[in-house]
KEKE-3310 file (N, C-alpha, C; in steps of 0.2 Angstrom, whole numbers, plus 5000, padded with zeros to 4 digits):
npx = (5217:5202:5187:5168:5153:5143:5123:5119:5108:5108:5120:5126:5133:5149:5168:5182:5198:5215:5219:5210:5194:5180:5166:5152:5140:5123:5109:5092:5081:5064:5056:5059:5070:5090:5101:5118:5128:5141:5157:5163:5182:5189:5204:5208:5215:5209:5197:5188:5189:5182:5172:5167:5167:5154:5145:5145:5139:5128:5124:5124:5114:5101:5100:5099:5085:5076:5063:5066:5055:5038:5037:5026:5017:5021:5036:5041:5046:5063:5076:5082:5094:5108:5124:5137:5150:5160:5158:5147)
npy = (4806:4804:4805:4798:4797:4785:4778:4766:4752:4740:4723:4720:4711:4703:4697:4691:4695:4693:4695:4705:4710:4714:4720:4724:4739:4740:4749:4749:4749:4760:4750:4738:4731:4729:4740:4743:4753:4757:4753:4743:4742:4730:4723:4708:4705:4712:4711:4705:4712:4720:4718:4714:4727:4733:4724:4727:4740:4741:4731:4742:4752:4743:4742:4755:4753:4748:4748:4754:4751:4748:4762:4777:4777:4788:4793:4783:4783:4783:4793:4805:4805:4799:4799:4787:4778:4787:4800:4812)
npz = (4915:4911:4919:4918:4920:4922:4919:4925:4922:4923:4921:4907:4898:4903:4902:4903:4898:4896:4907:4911:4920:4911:4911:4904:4905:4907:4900:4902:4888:4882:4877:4883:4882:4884:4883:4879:4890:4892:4899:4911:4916:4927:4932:4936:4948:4957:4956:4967:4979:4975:4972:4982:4990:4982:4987:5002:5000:4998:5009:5018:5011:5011:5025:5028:5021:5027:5039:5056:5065:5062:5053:5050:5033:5027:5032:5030:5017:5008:5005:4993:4992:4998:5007:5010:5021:5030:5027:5027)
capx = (5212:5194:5181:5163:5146:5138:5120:5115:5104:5112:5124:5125:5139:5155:5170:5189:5202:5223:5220:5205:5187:5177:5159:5145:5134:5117:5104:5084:5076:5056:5053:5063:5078:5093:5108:5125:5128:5146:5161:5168:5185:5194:5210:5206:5216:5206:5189:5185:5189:5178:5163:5167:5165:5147:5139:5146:5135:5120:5122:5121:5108:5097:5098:5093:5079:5074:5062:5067:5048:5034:5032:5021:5019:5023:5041:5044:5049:5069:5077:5082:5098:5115:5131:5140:5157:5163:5156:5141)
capy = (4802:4805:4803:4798:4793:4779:4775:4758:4748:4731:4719:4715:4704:4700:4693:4690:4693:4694:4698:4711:4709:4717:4721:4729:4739:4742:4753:4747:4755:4759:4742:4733:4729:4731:4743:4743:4758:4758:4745:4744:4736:4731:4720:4701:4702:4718:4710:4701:4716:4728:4714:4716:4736:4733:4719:4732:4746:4735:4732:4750:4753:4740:4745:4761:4754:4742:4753:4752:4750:4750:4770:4779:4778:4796:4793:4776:4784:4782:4800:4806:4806:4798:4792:4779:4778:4791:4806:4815)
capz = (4916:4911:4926:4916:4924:4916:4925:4920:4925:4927:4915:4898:4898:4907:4902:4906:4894:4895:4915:4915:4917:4908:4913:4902:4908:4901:4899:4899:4883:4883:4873:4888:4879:4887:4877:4880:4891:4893:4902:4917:4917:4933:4935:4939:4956:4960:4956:4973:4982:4972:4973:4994:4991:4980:4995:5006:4999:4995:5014:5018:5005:5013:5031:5027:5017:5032:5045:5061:5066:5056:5054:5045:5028:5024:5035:5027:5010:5006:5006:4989:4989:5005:5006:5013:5024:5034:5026:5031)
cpx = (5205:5189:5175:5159:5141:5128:5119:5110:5104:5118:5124:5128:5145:5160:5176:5194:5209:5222:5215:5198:5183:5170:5156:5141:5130:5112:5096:5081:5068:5053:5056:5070:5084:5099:5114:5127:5136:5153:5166:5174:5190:5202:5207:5209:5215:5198:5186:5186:5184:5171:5164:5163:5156:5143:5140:5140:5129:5119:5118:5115:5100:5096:5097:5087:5075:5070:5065:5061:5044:5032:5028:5023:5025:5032:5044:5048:5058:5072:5081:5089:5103:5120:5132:5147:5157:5160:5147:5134)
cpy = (4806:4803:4805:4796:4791:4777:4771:4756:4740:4730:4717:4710:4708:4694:4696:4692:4697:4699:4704:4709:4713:4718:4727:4731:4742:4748:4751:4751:4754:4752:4738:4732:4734:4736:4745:4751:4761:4750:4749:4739:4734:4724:4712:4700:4707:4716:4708:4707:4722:4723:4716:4723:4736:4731:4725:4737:4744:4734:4737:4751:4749:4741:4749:4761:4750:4747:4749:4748:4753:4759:4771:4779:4784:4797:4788:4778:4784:4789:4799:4803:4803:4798:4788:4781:4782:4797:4808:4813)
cpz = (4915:4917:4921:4920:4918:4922:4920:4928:4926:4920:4912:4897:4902:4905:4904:4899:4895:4904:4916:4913:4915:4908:4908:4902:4904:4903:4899:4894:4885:4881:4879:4887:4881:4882:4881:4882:4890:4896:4907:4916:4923:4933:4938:4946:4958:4961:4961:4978:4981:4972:4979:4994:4990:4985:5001:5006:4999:5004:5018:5016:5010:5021:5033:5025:5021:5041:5051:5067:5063:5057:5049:5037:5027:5027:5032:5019:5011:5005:4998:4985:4998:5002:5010:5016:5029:5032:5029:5025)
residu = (UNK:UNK:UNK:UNK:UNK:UNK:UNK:UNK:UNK:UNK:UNK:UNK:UNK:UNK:UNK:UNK:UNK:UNK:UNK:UNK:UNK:UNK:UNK:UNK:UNK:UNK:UNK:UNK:UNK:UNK:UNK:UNK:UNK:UNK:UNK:UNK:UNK:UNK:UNK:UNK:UNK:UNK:UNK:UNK:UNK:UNK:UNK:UNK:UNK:UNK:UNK:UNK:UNK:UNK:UNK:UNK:UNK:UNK:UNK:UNK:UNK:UNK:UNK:UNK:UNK:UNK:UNK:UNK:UNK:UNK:UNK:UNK:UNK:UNK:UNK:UNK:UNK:UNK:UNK:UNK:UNK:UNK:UNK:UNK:UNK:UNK:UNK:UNK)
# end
């Protein structure tokens, strides 16, 4: 098994076929337009489970990104780089 890293920037298409979904993620180019970075494809009785994992993160993501009280600018910035779960 290969382990690659795709960054995208969102979805180009999405479709279903013979039990797998198939997501394409895209790339933004400098003129705007989207290019086809890569695919994700996961198992159709996997995919409600791996959307749960996403909202999940996106939760996280967000209540880090949500002060706790208005602090100063210069504290307010996002740190560069976390994780998520149980690790450090």
């Amino acid at each position: 098994m290969t382990n690659a890293t795709i960054f995208a920037d969102g979805l180009v298409e999405a479709s279903v076929q013979h039990g797998v979904v198939r997501l394409t993620l895209g790339q933004v180019q400098a003129d705007g337009a989207p290019r086809p970075a890569g695919q994700l494809c996961v198992p159709v009785v996997q995919m409600a489970a791996l959307a749960r994992s996403l909202a999940a993160v996106v939760a996280q993501i967000e209540a880090r990104a949500r002060p706790a009280a208005a602090p100063p600018a210069a504290e307010a910035a996002l740190p560069g780089a976390f994780t998520f779960g149980d690790r450090p």
